[in-house]
SETORVEX-358524 format. One record per residue (C-alpha): residue in one letter; x, y, z; chain. Coordinates in nm, 3 decimals, decimal comma. Layout:
N
{pt A; {X; Y; Z}; A}
...
This chain:
301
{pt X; {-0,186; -0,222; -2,013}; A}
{pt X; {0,098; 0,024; -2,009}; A}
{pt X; {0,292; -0,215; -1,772}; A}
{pt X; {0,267; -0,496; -1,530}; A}
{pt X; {0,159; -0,393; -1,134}; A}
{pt X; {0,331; -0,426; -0,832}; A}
{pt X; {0,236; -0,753; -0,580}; A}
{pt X; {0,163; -0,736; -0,232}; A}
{pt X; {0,395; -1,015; -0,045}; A}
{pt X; {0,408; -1,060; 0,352}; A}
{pt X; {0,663; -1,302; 0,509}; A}
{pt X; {0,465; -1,424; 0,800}; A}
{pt X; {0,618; -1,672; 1,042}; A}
{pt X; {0,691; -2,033; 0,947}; A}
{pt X; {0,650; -1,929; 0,598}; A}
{pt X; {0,957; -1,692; 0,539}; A}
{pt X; {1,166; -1,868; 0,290}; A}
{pt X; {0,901; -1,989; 0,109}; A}
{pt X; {0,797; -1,642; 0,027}; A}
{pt X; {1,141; -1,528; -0,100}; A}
{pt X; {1,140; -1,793; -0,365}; A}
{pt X; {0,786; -1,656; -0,394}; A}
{pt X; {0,904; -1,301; -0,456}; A}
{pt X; {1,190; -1,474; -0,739}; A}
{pt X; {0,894; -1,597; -0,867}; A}
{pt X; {0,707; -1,270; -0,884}; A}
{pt X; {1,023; -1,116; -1,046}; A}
{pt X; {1,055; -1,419; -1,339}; A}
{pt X; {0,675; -1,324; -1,407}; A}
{pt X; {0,779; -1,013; -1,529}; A}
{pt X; {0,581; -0,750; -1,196}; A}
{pt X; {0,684; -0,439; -1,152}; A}
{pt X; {0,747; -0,469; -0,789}; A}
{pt X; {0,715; -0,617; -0,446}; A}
{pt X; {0,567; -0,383; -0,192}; A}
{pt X; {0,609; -0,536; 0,178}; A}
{pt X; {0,336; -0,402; 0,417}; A}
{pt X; {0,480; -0,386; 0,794}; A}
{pt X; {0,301; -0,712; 0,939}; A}
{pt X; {0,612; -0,887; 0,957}; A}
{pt X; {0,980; -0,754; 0,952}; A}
{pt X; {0,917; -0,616; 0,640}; A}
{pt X; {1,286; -0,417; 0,658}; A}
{pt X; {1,421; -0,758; 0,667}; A}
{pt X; {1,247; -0,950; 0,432}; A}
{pt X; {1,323; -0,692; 0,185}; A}
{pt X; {1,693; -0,727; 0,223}; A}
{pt X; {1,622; -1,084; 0,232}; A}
{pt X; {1,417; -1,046; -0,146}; A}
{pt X; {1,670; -0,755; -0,220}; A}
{pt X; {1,993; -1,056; -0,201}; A}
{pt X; {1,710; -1,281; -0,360}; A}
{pt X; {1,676; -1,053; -0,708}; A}
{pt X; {1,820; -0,888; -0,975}; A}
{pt X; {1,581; -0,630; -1,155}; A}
{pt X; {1,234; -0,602; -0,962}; A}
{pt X; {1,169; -0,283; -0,755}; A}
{pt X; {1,156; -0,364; -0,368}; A}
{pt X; {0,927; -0,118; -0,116}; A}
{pt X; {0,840; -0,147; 0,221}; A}
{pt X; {0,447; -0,009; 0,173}; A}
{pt X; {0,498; 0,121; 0,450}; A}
{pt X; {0,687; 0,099; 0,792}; A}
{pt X; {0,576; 0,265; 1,071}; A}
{pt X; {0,780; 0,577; 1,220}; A}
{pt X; {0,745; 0,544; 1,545}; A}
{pt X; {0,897; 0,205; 1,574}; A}
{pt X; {1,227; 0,285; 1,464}; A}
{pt X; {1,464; 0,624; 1,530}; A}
{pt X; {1,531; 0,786; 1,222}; A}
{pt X; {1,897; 0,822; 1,230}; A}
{pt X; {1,849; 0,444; 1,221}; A}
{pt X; {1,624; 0,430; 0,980}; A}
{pt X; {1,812; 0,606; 0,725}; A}
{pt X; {2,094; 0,361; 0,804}; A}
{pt X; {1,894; 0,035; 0,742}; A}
{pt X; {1,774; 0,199; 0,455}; A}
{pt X; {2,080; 0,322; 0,311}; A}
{pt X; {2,202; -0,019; 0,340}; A}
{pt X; {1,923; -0,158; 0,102}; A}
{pt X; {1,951; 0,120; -0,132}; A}
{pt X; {2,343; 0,005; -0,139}; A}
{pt X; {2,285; -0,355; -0,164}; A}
{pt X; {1,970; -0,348; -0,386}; A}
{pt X; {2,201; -0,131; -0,623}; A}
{pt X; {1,909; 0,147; -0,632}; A}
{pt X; {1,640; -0,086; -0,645}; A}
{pt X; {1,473; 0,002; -0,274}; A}
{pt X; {1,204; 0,201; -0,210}; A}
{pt X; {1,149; 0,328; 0,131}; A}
{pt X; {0,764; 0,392; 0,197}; A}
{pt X; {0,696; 0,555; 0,553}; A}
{pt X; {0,382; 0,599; 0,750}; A}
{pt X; {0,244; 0,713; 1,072}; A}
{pt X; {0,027; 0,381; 1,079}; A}
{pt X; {-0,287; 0,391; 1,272}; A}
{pt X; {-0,377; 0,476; 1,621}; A}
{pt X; {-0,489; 0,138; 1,674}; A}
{pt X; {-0,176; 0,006; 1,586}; A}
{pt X; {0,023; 0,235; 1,776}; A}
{pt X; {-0,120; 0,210; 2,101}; A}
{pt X; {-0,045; -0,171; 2,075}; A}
{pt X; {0,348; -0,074; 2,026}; A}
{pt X; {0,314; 0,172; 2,271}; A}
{pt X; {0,301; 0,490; 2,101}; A}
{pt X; {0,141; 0,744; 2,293}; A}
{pt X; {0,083; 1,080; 2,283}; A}
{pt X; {0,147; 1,146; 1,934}; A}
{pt X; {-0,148; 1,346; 1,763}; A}
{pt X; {0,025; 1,536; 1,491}; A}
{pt X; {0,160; 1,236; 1,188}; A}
{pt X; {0,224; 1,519; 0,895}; A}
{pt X; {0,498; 1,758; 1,164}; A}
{pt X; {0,604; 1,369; 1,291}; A}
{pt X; {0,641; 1,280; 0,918}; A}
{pt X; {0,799; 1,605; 0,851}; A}
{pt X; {1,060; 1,609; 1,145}; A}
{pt X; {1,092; 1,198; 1,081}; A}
{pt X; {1,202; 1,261; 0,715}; A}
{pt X; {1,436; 1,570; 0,822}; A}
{pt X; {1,636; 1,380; 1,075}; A}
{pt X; {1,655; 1,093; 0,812}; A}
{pt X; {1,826; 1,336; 0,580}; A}
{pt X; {2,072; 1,503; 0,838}; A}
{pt X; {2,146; 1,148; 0,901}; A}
{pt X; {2,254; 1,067; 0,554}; A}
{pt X; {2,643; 1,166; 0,602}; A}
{pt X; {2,667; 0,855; 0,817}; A}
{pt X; {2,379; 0,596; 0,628}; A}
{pt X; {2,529; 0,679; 0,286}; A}
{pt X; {2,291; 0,794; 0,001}; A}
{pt X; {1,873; 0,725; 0,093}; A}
{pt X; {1,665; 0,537; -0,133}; A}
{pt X; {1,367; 0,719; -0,261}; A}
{pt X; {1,123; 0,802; 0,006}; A}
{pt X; {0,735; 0,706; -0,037}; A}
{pt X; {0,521; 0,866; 0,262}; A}
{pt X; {0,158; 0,680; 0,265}; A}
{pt X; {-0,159; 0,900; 0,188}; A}
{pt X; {-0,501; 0,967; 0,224}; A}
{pt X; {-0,608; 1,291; 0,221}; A}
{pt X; {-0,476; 1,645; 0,103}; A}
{pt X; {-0,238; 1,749; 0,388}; A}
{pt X; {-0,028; 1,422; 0,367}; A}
{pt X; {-0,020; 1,418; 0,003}; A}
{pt X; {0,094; 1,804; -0,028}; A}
{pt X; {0,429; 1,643; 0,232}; A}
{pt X; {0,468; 1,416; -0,001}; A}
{pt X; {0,534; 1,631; -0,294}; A}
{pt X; {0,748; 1,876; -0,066}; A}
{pt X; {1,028; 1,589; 0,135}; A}
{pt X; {0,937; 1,254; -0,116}; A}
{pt X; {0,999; 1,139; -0,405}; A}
{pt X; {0,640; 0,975; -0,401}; A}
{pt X; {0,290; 0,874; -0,175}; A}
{pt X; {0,123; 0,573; -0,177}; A}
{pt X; {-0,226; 0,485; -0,098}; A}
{pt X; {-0,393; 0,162; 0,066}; A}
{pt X; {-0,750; 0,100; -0,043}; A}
{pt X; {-0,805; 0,435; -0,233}; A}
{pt X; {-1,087; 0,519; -0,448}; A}
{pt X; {-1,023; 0,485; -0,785}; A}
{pt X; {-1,332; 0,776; -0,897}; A}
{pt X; {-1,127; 1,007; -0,683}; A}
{pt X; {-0,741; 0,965; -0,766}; A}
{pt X; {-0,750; 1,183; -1,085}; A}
{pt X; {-0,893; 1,489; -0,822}; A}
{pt X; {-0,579; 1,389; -0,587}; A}
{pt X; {-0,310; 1,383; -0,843}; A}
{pt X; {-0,440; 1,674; -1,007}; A}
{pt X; {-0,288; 1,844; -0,696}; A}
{pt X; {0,099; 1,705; -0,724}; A}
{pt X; {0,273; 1,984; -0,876}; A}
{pt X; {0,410; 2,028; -1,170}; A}
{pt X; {0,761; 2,013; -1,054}; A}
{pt X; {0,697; 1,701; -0,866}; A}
{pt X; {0,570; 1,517; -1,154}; A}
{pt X; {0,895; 1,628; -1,379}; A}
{pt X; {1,110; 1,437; -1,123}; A}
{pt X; {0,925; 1,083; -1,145}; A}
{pt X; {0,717; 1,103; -0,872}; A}
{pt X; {0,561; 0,828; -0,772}; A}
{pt X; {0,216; 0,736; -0,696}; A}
{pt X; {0,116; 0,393; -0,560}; A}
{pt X; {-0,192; 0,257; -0,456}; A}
{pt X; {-0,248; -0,120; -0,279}; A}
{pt X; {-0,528; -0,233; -0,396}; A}
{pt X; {-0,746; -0,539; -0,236}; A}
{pt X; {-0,792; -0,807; -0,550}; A}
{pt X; {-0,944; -1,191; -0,630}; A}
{pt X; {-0,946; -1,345; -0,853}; A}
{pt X; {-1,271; -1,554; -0,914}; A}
{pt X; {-1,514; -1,628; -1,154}; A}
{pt X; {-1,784; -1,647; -0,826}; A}
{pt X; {-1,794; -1,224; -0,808}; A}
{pt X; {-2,017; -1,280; -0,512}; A}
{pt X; {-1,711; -1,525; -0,305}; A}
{pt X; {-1,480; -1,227; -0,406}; A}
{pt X; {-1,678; -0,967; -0,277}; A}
{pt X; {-1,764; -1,172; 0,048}; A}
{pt X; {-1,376; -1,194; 0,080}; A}
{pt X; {-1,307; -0,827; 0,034}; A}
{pt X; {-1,618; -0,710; 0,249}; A}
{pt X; {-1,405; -0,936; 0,550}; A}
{pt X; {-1,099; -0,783; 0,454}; A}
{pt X; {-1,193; -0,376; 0,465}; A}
{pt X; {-1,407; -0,485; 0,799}; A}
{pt X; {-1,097; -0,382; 0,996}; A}
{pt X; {-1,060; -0,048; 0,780}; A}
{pt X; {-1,414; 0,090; 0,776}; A}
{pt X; {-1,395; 0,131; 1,137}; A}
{pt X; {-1,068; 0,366; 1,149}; A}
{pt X; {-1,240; 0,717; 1,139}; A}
{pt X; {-0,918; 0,844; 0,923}; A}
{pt X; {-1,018; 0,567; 0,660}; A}
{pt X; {-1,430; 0,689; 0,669}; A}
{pt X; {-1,353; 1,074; 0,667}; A}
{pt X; {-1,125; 1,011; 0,326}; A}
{pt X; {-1,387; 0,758; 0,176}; A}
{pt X; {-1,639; 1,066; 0,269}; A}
{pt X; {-1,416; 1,336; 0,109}; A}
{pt X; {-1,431; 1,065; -0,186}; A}
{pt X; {-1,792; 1,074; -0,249}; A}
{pt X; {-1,927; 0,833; -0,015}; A}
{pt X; {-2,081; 1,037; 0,221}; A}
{pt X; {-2,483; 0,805; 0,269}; A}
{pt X; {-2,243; 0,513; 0,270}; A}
{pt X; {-2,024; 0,600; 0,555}; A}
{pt X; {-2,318; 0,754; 0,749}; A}
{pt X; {-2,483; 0,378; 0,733}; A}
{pt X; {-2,144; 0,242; 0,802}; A}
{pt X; {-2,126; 0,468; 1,102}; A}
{pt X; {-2,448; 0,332; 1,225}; A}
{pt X; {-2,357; -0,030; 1,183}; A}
{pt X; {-2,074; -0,001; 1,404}; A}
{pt X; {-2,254; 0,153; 1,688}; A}
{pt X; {-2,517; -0,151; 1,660}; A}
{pt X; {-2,709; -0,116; 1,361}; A}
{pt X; {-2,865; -0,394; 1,146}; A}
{pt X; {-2,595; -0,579; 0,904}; A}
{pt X; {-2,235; -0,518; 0,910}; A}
{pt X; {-2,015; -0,224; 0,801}; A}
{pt X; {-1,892; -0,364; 0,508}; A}
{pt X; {-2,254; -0,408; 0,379}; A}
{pt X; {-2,345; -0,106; 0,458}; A}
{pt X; {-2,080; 0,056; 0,224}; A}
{pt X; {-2,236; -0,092; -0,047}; A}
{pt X; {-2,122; -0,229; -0,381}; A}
{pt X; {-2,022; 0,078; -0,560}; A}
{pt X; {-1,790; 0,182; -0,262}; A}
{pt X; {-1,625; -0,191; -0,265}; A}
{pt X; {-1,620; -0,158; -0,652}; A}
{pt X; {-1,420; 0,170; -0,592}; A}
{pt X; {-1,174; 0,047; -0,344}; A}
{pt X; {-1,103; -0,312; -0,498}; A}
{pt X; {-1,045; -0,541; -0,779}; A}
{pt X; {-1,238; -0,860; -0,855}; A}
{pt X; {-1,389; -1,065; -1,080}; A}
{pt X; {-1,249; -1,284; -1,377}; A}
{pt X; {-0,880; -1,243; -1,503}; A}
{pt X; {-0,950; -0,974; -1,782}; A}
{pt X; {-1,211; -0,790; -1,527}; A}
{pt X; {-0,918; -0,764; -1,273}; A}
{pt X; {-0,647; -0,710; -1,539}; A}
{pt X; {-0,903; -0,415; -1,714}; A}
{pt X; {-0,935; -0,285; -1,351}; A}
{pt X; {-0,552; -0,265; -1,358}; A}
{pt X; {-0,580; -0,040; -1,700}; A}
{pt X; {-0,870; 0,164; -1,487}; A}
{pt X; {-0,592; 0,243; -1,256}; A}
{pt X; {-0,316; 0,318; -1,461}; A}
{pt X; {-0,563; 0,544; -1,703}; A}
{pt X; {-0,685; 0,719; -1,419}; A}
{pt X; {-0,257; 0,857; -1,318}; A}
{pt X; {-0,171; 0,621; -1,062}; A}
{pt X; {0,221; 0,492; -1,158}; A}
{pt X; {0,189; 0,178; -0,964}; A}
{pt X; {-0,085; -0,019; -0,941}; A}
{pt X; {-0,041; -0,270; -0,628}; A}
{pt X; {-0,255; -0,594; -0,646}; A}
{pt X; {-0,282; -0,716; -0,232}; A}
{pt X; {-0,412; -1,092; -0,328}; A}
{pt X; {-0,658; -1,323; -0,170}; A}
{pt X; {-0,816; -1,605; -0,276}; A}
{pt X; {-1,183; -1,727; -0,223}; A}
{pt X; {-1,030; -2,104; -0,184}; A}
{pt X; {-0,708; -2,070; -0,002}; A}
{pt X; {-0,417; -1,838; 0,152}; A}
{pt X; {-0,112; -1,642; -0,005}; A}
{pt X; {0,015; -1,901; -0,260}; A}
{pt X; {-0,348; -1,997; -0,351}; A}
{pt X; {-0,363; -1,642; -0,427}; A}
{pt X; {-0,031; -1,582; -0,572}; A}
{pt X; {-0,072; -1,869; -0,841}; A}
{pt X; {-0,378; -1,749; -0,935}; A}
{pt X; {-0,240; -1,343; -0,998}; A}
{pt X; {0,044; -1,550; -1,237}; A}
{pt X; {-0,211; -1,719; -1,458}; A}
{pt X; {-0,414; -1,382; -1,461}; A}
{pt X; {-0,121; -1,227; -1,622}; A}
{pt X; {0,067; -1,483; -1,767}; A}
């Protein structure tokens, strides 16, 4: 492969420092990159792996915009751009409605102008934060994508198709692409020998996803229309759950598994088909993050 991906890494409670020396770890292994999802303070724990490391490229992928003000925001973040010495990545997202109404976000039906204004206010802001780090705005579909290229330096994606990605980048322009833009995409992945375990694990993990409508309507524009139609039907009572119902050329689409060289050709897959930064999100069939962790290092060792 034309480099090493990006890793996944969450600092859940009771487990924090751990997964800094984790994320040393993850740099000594020679990654590309830690991208923190917002489960759990991912701001801080990437100052915390920031302090941590030298070299490795540090993201939050992605923190929500309606949790924090954006003046703030671009001072938080022009702290870790300082103190990383360039090597933060700021990836913002409107999150999902679900997620919202449990911060108590209401009211707000219109992410790209909320992304648009959130990113513009950031920017006014940056006489008082100091220089911002590059911005990554998460993506699905067109309309998000097309911000991207306009106010970012990049877009990443969470459970993307992989058959589709060449049809989405083919619409990053020109100019864009001169500049480095960057395109990321988190990608589900376990690694196991028992393809059937993996799958089971993956089908439990994009349970959650395949009933966000946003999530069906891209995987739709993507090719899967039958699949989401039975998916539709499972979740208003049908037989068998959603994630069967997608089928195993959608989960083959969306996620890695399989052996070490299946995952790590699935990485090339990636890579060959434009995306800049592969993402691997790990799970294990026979235990939790570290379980999961160790066995991503031996894959690529």
């Amino acid at each position: 492969m034309s480099q090493m991906p990006a890793v996944t890494l969450v600092a859940t409670p009771g487990r924090r420092a751990k997964m800094v020396e984790l994320a040393q770890e993850v740099e000594k292994r020679g990654f590309t990159g830690i991208y923190v999802p917002s489960l759990a303070a991912a701001m801080q724990y990437c100052q915390s792996v920031l302090e941590a490391t030298s070299t490795i490229e540090v993201a939050t992928s992605i923190q929500p915009i309606y949790y924090i003000n954006p003046r703030e925001m671009a001072r938080i973040a022009g702290y870790l751009h300082e103190i990383g010495d360039g090597r933060f990545r700021l990836g913002l997202g409107v999150s999902h409605e679900v997620s919202r109404v449990q911060f108590g976000v209401t009211g707000r039906n219109k992410p790209v102008t909320d992304m648009r204004d959130y990113v513009a206010e950031m920017r006014a802001a940056e006489k008082d934060s100091g220089p911002l780090p590059p911005v990554i705005l998460a993506t699905l579909r067109s309309r998000m994508l097309q911000l991207a290229t306009e106010v970012a330096e990049g877009a990443v994606w969470a459970n993307a198709a992989r058959s589709y990605m060449k049809a989405q980048l083919g619409r990053i322009p020109e100019a864009a692409r001169a500049k480095g833009f960057t395109t990321a995409v988190m990608i589900p992945t376990v690694i196991s020998d028992d393809a059937e375990a993996a799958k089971a694990v993956h089908r439990k993990t994009l349970r959650m996803y395949l009933g966000l409508p946003n999530y069906r309507n891209y995987w739709r524009e993507a090719g899967y229309e039958a699949e989401m139609a039975a998916v539709e039907k499972a979740l208003e009572g049908g037989q068998g759950g959603p994630a069967e119902a997608a089928g195993d050329r959608w989960l083959a689409d969306v996620t890695l598994f399989g052996s070490a060289a299946a995952v790590r050709d699935g990485v090339r897959a990636w890579q060959e088909a434009g995306v800049t930064t592969p993402i691997l999100v790990p799970s294990s069939t026979s235990g939790g993050m570290m379980k999961a962790a160790q066995e991503l290092f031996d894959a690529f060792a």
